[in-house]
C-alpha positions in Angstrom: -3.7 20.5 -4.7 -5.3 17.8 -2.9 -3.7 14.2 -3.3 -5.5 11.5 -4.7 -5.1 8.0 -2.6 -6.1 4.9 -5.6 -7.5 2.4 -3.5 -7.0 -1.2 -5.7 -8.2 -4.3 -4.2 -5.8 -7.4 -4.9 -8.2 -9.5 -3.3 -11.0 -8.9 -6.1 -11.8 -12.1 -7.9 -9.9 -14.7 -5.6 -6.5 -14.0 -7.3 -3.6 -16.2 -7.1 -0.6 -14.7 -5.5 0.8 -14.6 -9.1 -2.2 -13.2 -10.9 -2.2 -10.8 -7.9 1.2 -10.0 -8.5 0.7 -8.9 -12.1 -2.2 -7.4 -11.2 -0.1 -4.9 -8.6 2.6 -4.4 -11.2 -0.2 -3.0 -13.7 -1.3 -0.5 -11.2 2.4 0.9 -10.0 2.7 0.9 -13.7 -0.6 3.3 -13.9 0.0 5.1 -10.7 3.5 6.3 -12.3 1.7 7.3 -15.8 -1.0 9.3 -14.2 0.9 10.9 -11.5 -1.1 9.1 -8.4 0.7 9.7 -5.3 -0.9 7.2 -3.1 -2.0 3.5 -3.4 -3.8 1.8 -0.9 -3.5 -1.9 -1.3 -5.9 -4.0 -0.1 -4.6 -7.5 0.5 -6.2 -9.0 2.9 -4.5 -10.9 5.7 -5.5 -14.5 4.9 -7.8 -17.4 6.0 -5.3 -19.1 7.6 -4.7 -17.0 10.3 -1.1 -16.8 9.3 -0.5 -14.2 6.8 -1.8 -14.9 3.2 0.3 -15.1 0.2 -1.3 -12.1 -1.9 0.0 -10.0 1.6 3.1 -11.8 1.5 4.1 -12.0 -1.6 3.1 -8.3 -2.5 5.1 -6.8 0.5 8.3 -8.5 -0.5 7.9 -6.9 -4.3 6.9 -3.9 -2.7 9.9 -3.6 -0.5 12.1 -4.5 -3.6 10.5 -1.5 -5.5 11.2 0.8 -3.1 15.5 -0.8 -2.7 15.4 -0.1 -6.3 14.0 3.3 -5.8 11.1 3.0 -7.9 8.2 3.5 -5.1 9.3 6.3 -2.4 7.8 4.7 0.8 5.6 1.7 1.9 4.1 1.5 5.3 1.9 -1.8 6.7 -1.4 -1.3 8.1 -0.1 -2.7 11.1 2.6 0.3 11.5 -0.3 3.0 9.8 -0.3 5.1 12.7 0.8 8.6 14.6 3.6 6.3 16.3 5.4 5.4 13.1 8.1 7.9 11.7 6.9 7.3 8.4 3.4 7.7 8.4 3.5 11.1 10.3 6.0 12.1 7.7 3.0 11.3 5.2 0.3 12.7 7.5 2.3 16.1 7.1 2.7 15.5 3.3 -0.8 14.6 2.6 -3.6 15.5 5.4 -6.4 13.7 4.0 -4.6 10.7 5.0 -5.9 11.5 8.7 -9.2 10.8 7.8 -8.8 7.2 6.7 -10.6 4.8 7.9 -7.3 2.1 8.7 -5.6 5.3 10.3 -4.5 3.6 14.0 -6.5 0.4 13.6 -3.4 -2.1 12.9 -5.0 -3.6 9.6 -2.7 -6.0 8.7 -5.0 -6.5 5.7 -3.6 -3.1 3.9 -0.6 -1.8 2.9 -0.1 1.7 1.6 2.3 2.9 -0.9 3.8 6.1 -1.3 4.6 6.8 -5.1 6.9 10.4 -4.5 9.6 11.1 -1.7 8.0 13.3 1.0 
């Protein structure tokens, strides 16, 4: 069975960190009811030049989903590559993940989550 990755797009629209927020609750909400493995949040890294607050906001729910067990792994696009434990763990898990296009380019603008244990 091949996985399905759900790219979603928190930038879309010009969000506020909050709106983006909900916005990212919806879809773990929709990833869990239809079984979606893979999310590939796209975040951006913000205009400043320091980190937005969509990328920060959403990594710090993101890493409190995963304390409380309810998302299995998450894994920057800064540390998506063959060098991190995690993301050859995934690699293994699901293949198709090789040919993505963020694979080993240190996007800081992405984030991917990981929905089941692998």
């Amino acid at each position: 069975m091949k996985a399905i990755t759900r790219e979603v797009n928190l930038e879309l629209g010009r969000p506020t960190a909050d709106e983006a927020l909900r916005r990212l609750e919806a879809e773990l909400e929709a990833a869990r009811h239809m079984n979606t493995p893979l999310l590939k949040l796209i975040h951006g890294y913000g205009s400043s030049g320091k980190g937005g607050r969509i990328r920060t906001a959403s990594r710090k729910y993101l890493l409190a989903q995963q304390e409380k067990g309810r998302i299995a792994a998450v894994v920057p696009g800064e540390r998506f590559t063959i060098f991190d434990e995690t993301t050859r763990r995934a690699l293994q898990q699901y293949p198709h993940l090789r040919q993505d296009r963020d694979l080993e380019r240190e996007n800081m603008g992405v984030t991917f989550v990981f929905m089941r244990r692998f």
